[in-house]
MARLUM-372211 format. One record per residue: y, x negated, z of N, C-alpha, C, O in turn. Coordinates in steps of 0.1 Angstrom, whole numbers. Each point is the difference from the previous one (the first is absolute). Layout:
<nodes>
> n.y|n.x|n.z|ca.y|ca.x|ca.z|c.y|c.x|c.z|o.y|o.x|o.z
> Y|X|Z|Y|X|Z|Y|X|Z|Y|X|Z
...
</nodes>
This chain:
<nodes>
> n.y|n.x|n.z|ca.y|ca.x|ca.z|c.y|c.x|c.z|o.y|o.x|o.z
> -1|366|-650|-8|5|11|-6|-11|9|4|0|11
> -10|-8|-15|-2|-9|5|9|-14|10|-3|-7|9
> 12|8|-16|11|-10|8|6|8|8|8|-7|7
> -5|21|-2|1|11|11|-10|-1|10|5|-1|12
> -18|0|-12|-12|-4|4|4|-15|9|5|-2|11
> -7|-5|-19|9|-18|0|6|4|13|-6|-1|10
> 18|5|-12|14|2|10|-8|6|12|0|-7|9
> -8|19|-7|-3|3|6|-6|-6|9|3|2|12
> -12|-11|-16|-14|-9|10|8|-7|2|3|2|12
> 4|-13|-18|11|-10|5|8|7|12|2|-6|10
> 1|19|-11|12|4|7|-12|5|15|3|-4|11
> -11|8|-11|-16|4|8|2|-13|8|6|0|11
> -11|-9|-15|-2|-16|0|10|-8|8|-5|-9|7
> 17|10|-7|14|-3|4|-1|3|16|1|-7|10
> -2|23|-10|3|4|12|-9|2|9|3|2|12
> -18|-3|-16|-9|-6|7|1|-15|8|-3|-1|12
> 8|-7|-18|3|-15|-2|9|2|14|-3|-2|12
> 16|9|-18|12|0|16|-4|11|10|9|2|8
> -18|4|-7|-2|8|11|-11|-6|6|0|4|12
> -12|-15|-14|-10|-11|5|11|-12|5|-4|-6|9
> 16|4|-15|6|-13|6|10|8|9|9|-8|4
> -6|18|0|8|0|4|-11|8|16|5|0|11
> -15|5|-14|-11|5|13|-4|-15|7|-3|-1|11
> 6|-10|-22|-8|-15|5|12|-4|10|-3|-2|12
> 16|1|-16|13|-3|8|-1|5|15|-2|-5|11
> 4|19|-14|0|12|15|-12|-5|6|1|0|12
> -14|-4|-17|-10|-8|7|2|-6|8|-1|3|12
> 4|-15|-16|5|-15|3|18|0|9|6|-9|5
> -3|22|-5|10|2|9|-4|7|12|6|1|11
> -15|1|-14|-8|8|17|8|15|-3|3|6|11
> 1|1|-21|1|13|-3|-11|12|8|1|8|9
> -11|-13|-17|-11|9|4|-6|-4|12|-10|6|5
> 16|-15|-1|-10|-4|18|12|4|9|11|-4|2
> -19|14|3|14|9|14|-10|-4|13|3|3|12
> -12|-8|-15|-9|-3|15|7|-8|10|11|-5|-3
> -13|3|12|6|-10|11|-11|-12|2|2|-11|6
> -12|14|-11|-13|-12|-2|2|-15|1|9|-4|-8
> -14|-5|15|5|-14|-3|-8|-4|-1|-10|2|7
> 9|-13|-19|-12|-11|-1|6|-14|-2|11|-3|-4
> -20|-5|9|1|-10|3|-13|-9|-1|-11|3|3
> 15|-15|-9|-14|-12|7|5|-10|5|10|-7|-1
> -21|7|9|-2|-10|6|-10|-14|3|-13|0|-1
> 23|-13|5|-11|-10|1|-12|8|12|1|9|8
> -14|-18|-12|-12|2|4|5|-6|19|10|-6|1
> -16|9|9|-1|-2|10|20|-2|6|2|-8|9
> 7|14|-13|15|-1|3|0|9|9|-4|11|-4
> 10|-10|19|6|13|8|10|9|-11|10|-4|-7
> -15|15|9|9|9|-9|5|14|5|-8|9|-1
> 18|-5|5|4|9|10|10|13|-11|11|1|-3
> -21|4|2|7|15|-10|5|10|6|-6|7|8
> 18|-5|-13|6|12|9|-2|10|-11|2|0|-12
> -10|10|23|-5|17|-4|6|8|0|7|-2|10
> -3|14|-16|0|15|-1|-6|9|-2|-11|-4|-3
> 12|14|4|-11|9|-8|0|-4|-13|10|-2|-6
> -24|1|1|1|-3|-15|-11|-8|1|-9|0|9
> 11|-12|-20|-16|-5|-4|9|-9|0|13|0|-1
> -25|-14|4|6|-13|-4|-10|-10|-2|-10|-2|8
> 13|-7|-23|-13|-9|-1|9|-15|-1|11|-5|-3
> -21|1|6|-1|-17|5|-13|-6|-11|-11|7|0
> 12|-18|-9|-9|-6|-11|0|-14|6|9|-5|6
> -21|-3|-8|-1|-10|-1|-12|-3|-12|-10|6|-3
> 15|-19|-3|-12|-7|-9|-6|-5|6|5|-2|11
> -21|-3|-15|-14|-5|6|-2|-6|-14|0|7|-10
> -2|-21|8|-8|-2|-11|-14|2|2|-4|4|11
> -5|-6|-24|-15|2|1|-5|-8|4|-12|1|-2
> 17|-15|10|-5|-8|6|-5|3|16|-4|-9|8
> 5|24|-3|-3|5|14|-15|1|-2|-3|-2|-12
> -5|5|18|-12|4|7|-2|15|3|9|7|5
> -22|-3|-8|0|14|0|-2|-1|18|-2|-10|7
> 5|26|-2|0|0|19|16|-11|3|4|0|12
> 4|-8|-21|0|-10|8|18|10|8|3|11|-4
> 2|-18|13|7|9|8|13|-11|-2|0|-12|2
> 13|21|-6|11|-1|-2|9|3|14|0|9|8
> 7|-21|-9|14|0|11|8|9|-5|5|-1|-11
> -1|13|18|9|8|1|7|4|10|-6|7|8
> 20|-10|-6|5|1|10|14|13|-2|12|-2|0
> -17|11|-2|7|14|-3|9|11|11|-6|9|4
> 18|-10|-1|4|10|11|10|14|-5|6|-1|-11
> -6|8|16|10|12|0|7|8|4|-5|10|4
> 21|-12|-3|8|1|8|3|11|-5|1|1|-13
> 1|11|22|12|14|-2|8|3|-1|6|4|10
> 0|-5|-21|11|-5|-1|9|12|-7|9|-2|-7
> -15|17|13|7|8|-4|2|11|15|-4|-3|12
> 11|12|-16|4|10|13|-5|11|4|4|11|2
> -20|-17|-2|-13|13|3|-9|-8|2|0|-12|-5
> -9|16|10|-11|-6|10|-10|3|-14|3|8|-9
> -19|-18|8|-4|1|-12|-16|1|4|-4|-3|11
> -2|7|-19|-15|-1|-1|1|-10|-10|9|1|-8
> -19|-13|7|-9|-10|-7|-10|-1|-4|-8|-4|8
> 5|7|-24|-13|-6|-3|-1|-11|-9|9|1|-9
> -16|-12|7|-3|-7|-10|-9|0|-9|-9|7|4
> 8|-13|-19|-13|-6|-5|5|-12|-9|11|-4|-4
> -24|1|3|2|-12|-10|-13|2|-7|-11|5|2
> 17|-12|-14|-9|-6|-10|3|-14|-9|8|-8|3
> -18|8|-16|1|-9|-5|-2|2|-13|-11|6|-2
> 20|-11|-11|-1|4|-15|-6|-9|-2|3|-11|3
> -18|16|-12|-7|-11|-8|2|4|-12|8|9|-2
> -15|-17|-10|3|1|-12|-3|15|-4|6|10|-5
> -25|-15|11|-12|9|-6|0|14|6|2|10|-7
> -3|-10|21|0|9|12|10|12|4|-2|10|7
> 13|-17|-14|15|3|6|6|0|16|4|-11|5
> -3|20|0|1|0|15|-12|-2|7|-11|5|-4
> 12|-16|18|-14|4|8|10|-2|14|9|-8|2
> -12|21|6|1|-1|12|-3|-13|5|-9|-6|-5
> 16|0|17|2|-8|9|-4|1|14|1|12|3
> -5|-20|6|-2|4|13|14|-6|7|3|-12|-3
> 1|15|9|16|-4|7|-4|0|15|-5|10|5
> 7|-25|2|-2|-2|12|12|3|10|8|-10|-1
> -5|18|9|11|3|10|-2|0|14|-8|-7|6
> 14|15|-2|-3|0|13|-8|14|6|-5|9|-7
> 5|-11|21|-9|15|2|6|9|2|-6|10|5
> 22|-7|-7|4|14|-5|-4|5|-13|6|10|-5
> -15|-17|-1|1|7|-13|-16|4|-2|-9|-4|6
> 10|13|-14|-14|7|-2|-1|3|-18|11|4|-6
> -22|-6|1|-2|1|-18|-8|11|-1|-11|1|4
> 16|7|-10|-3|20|-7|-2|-1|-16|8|6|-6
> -16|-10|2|0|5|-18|9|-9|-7|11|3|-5
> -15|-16|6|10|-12|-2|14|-1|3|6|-7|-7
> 0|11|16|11|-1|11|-3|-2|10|-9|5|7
> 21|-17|-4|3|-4|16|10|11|3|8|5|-8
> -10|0|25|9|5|2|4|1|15|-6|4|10
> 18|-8|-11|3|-6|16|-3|7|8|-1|10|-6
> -2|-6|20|-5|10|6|12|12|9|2|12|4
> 5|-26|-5|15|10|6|13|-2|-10|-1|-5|-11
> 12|11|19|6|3|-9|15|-10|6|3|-4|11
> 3|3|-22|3|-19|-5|19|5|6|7|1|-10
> -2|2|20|14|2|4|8|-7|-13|-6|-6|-8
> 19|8|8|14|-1|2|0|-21|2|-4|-6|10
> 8|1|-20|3|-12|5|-9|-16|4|2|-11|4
> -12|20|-9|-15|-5|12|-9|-5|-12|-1|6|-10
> -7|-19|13|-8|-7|-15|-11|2|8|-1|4|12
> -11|-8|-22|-13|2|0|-7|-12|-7|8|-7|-6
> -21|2|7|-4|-8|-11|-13|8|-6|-9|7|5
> 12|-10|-17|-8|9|-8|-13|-9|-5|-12|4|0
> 15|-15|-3|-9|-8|-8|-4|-12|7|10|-6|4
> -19|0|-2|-2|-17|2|-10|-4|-8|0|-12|-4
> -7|18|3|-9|-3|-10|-8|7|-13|-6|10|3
> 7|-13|-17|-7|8|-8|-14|-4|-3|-1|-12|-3
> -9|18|2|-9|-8|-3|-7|7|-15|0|12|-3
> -4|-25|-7|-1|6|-13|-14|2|0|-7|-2|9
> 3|8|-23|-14|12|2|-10|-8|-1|2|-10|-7
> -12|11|11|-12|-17|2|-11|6|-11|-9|-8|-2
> 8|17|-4|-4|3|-14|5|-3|-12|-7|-1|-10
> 22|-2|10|1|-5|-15|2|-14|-4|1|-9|9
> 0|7|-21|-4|-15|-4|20|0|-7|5|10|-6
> 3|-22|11|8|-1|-3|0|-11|-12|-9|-8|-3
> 22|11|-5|2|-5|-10|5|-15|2|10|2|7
> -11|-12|-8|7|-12|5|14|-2|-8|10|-4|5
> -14|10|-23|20|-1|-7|4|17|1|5|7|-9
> -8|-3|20|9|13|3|10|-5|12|-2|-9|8
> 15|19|-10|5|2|13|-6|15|3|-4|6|-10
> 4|0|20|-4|6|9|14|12|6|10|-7|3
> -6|21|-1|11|2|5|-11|6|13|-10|6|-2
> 16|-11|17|-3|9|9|11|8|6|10|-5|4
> -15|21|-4|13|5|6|0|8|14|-11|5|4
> 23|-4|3|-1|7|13|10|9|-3|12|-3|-2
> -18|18|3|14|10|3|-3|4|14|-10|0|7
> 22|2|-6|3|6|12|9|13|0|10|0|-7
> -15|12|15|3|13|-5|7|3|15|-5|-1|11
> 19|5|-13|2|6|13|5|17|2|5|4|-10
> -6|3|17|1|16|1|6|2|14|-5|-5|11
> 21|14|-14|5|3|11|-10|7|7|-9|6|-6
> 8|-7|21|-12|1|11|5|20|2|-8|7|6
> 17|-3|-10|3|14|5|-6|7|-14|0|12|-1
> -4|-21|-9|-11|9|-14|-15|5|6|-7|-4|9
> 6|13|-17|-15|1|8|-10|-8|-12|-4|3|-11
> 2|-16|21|-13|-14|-6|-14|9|0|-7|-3|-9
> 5|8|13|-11|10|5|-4|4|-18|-9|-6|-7
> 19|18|0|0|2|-9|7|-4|-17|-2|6|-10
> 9|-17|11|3|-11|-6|-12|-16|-6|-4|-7|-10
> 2|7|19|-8|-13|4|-17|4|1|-10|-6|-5
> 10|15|11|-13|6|3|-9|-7|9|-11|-2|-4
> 15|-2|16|-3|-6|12|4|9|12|9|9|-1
> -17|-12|12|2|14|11|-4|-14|13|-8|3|9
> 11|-13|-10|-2|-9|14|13|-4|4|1|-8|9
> 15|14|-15|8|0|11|2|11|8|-1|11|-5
> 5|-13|17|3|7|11|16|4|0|4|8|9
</nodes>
């Protein structure tokens, strides 16, 4: 009775074992990622020109803990359309700390853009072909105390939505025309 038992858990144990290495493989093959999502890092203060679609797209950079709280990051961020529909744009950023986890960001741009409930969001709508600059400046939160042996991830997504969706009810914003 017992060495039936044996076989059993061994045999339990076995197929547990190849069904976790074989979910880890299709992992690491991008099986389960069907998104079109792109990420990417980037050097700190680098021109960086991302071509958009609809969809989401993040951009990382490291900060060691040797920055200054308030203190204001070179970012030189743009985004080109680079699909075959005209787009609405919003951004955010943040920043992973150890303790905190995410903390929103303030992102300095230009004056097409307007910030709703921690999104930027461009005010018009981004053609066919046609870039934008999204970022030049990040500036980090002047309340927290940075770690000096941390690195720091700062991140920028950028969200784009074919312009013929209704952003209205999606998005939940009512300032495009």
């Amino acid at each position: 009775m017992k060495s039936k038992e044996r076989i059993f858990y061994i045999f339990v144990i076995c197929g547990l074992v190849i069904a976790f290495i074989i979910f880890v493989s299709l992992t690491f093959l991008g099986f389960f990622n069907t998104s079109k999502n792109q990420v990417a890092s980037i050097p700190l203060g680098e021109k960086i020109t991302l071509p958009i679609e609809s969809g989401a797209n993040a951009i990382s950079f490291d900060v060691s803990g040797a920055v200054l709280p308030g203190e204001i990051l070179p970012v030189n961020l743009n985004a080109f359309n680079n699909s075959n529909q005209d787009l609405f744009i919003r951004v955010k950023a943040y920043i992973v700390t150890p303790d905190k986890g995410k903390i929103n960001l303030q992102v300095e741009n230009f004056s097409d853009w307007t910030l709703f409930e921690n999104n930027y969001y461009y005010k018009k709508i981004l053609p066919q072909n046609a870039s934008i600059s999204i970022a030049s400046k990040v500036v980090l939160p002047s309340d927290f105390v940075f770690l000096g042996n941390y690195k720091y991830s700062v991140i920028i997504v950028t969200e784009a939505l074919n312009s013929k969706l209704d952003v209205n009810g999606i998005w939940g914003v009512d300032f495009y025309q």
